[in-house]
N, C-alpha and C positions, 0 to 999 in steps of 0.2 A: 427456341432461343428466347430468353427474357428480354426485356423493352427494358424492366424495371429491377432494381432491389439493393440489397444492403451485403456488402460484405467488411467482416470485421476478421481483427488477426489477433492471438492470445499468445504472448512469448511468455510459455513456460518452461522449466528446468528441463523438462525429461521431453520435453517434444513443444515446436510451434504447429500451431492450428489456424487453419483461415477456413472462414464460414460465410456460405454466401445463399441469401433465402429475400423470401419476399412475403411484404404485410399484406394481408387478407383484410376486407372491408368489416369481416365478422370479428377480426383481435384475433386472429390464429395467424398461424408462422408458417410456411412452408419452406422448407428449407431446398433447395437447387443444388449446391454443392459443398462438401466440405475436404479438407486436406493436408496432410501433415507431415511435419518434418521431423526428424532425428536433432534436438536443438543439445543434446549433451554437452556437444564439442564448444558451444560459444555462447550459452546461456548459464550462469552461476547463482543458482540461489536465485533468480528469477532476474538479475542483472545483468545486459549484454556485455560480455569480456573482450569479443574476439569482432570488431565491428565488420572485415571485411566477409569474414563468415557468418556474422547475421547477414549482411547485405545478400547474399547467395541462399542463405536459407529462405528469407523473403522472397526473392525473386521465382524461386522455386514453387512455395504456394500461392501464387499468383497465377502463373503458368498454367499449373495444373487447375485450378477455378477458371483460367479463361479456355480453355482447352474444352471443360467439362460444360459450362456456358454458353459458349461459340460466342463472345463477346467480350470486349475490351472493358478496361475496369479502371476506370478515373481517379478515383478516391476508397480508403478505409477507415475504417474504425478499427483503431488500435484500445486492447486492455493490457495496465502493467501493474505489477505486485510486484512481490520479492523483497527481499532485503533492503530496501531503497528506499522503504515506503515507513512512517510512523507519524504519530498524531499526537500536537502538543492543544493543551487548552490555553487558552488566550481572557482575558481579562478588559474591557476598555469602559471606563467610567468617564463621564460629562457630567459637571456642575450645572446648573441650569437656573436662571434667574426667580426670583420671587414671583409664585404665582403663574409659569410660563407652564403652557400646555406641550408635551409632546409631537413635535410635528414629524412626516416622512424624511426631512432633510435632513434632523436632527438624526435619524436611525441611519440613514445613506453614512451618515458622517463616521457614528461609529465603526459603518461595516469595511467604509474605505480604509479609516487609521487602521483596522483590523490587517488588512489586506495588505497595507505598508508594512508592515513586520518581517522585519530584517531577520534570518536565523543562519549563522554560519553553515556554509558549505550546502544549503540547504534550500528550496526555494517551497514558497506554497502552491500544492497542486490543487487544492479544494478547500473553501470555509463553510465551514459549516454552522449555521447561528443555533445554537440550543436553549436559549431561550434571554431573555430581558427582565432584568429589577427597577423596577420601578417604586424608588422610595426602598423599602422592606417589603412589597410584593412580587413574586412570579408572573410574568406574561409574556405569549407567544407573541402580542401584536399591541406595544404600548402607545400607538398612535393615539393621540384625543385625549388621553390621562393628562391630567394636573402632575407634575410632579418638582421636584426641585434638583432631585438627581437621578441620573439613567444611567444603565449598567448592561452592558453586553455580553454575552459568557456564548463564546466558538471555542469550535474544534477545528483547530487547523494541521491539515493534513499534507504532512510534507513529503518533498522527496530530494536524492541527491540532486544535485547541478549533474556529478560529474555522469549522471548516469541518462538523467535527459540528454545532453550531448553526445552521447553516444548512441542513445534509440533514434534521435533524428540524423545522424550522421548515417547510420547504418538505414533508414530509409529512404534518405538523397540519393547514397550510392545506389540504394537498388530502383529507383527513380520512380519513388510510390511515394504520391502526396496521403498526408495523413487528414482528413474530416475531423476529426476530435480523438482525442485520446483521452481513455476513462480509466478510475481506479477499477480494478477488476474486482476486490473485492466488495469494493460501493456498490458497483451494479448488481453482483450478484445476489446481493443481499437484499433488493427490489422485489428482485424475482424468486428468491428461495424461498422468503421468510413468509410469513402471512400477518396479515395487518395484527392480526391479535398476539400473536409473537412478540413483534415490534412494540404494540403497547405495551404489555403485558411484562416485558424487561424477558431478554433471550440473549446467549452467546452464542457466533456462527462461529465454528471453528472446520478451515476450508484444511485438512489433511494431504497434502501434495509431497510431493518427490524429494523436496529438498528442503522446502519452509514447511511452515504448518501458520496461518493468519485466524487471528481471533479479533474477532467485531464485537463489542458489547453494544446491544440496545436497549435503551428505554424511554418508555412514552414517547414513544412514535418517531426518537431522534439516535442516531451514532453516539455515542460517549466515549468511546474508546476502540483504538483499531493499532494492533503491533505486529510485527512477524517475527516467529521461532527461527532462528538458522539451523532445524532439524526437520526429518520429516521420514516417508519411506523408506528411502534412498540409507538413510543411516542405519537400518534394522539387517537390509543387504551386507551392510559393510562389517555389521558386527558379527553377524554368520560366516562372514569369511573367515573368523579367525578358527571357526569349526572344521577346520581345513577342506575349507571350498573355494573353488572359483567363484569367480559375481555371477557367472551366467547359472550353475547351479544352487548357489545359495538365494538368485532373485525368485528361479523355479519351485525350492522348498519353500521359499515364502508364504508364494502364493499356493501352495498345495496343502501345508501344513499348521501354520500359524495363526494363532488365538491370540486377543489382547489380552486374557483375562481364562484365567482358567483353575477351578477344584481344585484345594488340594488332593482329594479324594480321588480327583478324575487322574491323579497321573499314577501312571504305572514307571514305577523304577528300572523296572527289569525291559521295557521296551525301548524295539531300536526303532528306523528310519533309515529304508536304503535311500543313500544317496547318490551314485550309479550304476549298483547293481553286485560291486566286488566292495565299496566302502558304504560304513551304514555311522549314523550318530545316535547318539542316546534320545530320544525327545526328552528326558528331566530336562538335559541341558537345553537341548535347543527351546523348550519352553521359557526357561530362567531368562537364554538372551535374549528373547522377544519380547518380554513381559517387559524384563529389566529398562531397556530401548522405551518404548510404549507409557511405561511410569513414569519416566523421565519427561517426557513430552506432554503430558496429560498435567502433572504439577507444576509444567509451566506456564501451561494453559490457567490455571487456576491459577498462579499466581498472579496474570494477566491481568483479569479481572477485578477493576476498583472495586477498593473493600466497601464504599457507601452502597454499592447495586448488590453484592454479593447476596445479600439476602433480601431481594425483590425481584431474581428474575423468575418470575413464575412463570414465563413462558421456557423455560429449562434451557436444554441444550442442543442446539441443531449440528449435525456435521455430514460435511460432503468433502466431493474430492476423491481422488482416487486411495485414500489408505481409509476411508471411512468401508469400504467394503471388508475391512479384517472381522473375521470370525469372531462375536463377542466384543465388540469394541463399544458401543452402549453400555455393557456391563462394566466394560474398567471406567469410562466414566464415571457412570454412577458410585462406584465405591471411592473412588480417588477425590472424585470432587463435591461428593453428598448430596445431589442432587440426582433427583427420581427423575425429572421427565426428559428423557431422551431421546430425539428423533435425530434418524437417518434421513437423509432428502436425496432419493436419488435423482431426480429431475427437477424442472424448473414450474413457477406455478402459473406454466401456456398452455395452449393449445397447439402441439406443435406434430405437422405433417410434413411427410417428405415425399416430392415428387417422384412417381413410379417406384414407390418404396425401396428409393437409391437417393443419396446413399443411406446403410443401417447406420443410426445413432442410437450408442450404450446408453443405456439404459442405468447407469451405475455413480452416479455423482462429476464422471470425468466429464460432463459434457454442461455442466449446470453455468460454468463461469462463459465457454463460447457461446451460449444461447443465450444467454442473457444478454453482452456485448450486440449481438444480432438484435434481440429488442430493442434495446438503448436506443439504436440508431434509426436519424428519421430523416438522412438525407439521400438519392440516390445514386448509388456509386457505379451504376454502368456506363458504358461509353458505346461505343459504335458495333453493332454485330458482324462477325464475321461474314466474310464472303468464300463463297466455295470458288472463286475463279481466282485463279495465280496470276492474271491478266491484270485484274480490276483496280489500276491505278488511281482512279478518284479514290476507291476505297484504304486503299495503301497510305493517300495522303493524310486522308482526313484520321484514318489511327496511328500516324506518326506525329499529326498536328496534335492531335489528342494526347498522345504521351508526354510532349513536349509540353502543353500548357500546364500538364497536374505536373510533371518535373518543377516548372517555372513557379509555380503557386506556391509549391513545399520551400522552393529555395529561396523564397520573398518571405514565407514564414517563420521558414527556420532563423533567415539572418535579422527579421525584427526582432524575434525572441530572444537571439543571442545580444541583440542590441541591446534590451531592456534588463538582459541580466548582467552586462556591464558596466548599465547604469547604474545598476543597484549594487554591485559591485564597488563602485565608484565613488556611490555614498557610502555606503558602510564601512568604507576604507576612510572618506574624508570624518567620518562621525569616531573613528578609531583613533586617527590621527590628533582630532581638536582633543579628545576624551586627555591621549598621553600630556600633551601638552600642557590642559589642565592639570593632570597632577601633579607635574614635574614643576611646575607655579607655584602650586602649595606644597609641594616638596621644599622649592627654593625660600618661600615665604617662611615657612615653616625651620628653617633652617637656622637664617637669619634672625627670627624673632630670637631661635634658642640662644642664637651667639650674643643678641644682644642682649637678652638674659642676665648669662655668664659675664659679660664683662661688665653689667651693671652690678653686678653682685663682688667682681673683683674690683671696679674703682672704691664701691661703697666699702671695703674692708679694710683697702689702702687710707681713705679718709679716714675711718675710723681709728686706725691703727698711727698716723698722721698728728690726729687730736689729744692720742692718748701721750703722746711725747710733747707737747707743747702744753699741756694743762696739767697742774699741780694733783698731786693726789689727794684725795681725803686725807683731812687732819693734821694736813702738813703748814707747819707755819711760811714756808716762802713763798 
């Protein structure tokens, strides 16, 4: 039974994951228990649809973690991606008196206006500062410079409202306090990448079930982060129309499929049994898989802001579970011209598993829950199990326990919802003064013209007026 450790949960499209290990004095991981669920039916694109079936899917790897632990479990570390999630750059300039030196409160100042930033339907989950102008200079740390104007340049990483309210709703219900929740692709991008990557300018591009997430880095900072609404999942569905079921066209997938492949290498005349009495051509089934696969690689590359496009010399990383297809290095390479190409199948730990149970793949699916397991540095056990059915102190004290992370999450969630009402609140009264304005200068606007026009029609009539009462030229009366 552990005393100690971290467990974190990953709601992905094709399956949730909950991971529960513990930090080593030496920086290595050992991992205690891991466990997963079927999240098809209520995960969309990496967004919860179906909240009282997330709450049962939670509940579920939980169960199995304290089962496999003999220990009650207080708190998690949640990761979330998916469609939910995109990254705007942000701008905040300060005037700055003659002669005034750059102070810390001056930098606080811009980071809060930063973090003030209202975006419809949208809320900020992370800022990220990517660097400071000072005057016409670049700096990571403009403290102590003379300057006269200062200039902040973030990356603010949003996500929906409606989607936060429903990961916490679907966590109340299953009465699991959450310890922080992290961008999954942020974090993994800690532990995949290598520093010299990150300097060096690299694209992570994380291959999953139903999105596909592209991270740009350079010099040591995030620049850009989007998700594809494509991913494995859709190369399945295009094989269906080769008259297959999903469960046999998921199986040819994974048996047959190249991202990238010779013309030379294909043979026209060969088939592909598909259950033994029906066979497909591979030409075709090549074309669909390719076809699929190009599509999602050019949008990856379109991803990519054109100013970094030609500096990331640290190339291309990819993981994730469709980074395992046959050749998939090589279609990048040709699709997006760029030579250096690494696979990551693991994270860059030292990571052991107690009594070599349970096995973790080896293959990229497991890079985004271990990393989430790093991240985290608070501990999420509770009270251990007792082997007696008797042991009423012990009964109490893991019902008291349940109860306080219940009570924690739901003092959390309702500040959170408070503050996004407030903000709500302003946005709406900063909409409302906005109409109001221009319906002023509408009216002003309006009024000037009429009075304009009827300045132009007195002055026509006066004219018109004088021309009847003044003699013409040259006339003698």
């Amino acid at each position: 039974m552990a005393k100690d450790f971290i467990v974190a949960i990953e709601l992905g499209s094709s399956k949730m994951t909950g991971i529960a290990g513990r930090k080593n004095p030496d920086g290595s991981i050992t991992v205690l228990a891991v466990a997963s669920e079927d999240s098809t039916s209520y995960i969309r694109k990496g967004v919860v649809y179906n909240i009282d079936k997330t709450a049962q899917g939670l509940s579920n790897i939980i169960s199995k973690l304290k089962n496999t632990l003999q220990s009650d479990i207080t708190q998690v570390y949640v990761g979330i991606g998916g469609q939910s999630i995109r990254s705007v750059k942000n701008v905040i300039i300060k005037d700055l008196p003659l002669d005034a030196i750059v102070s810390q409160d001056m930098v606080n100042e811009l980071m809060d206006t930063n973090r003030n930033m209202t975006y419809p339907d949208y809320e900020i989950q992370d800022a990220i500062t990517e660097e400071y102008k000072v005057d016409s200079q670049y700096q990571n740390d403009p403290v102590g410079i003379q300057a006269i104007r200062l200039e902040g340049n973030f990356l603010n990483i949003l996500w929906r409202r409606s989607f936060y309210r429903s990961l916490n709703k679907s966590f109340d219900n299953a009465g699991i306090a959450i310890a922080e929740t992290y961008l999954a692709p942020v974090v993994m991008g800690e532990y995949v990448l290598t520093e010299a990557e990150k300097r060096a300018g690299c694209v992570l591009v994380d291959l999953g079930a139903e999105t596909t997430t592209v991270s740009v880095y350079y010099r040591d900072k995030l620049r850009n982060i989007a998700v594809i609404p494509l991913g494995n999942n859709n190369i399945t569905k295009d094989l269906e129309s080769l008259q297959m079921d999903e469960v046999e066209a998921e199986a040819m997938k994974l048996k047959y499929s190249s991202a990238y492949t010779e013309i030379q290498d294909i043979d026209p005349n060969m088939v592909w049994s598909i259950d033994g009495s029906r066979s497909v051509s591979s030409r075709k089934f090549i074309e669909v898989v390719e076809a699929r696969m190009l599509e999602i690689i050019e949008n990856v590359r379109n991803l990519i802001p054109s100013e970094y496009m030609d500096k990331l010399l640290g190339g291309i990383v990819l993981t994730g579970g469709g980074s395992n297809m046959r050749n998939i290095d090589k279609a990048f390479r040709k699709a997006i011209n760029i030579e250096k190409v690494r696979i990551a199948k693991s994270v860059d730990l030292n990571i052991n598993v107690k009594d070599s149970k349970p096995a973790l793949a080896n293959n990229g699916t497991m890079n985004t829950i271990l990393s989430l397991l790093a991240k985290g540095d608070m501990n999420c056990a509770g009270n251990a199990f007792n082997d007696s059915l008797f042991d009423e102190e012990q009964l109490a004290a893991t019902t008291q326990t349940a109860a306080t992370a219940a009570q924690i999450a739901a003092e959390k969630a309702k500040a959170e919802e408070e503050e996004r009402l407030r903000k709500e609140k302003e946005a709406e009264e900063e909409e409302r003064k906005r109409k109001e304005k221009e319906a002023e200068e509408e009216r002003l606007a309006a009024e000037k013209k009429e009075k304009s026009v009827m300045h132009r029609i007195f002055g026509s009539l006066k004219q018109f007026g004088r021309s009847l009462v003044e003699p013409e030229p040259g006339s003698n009366d």
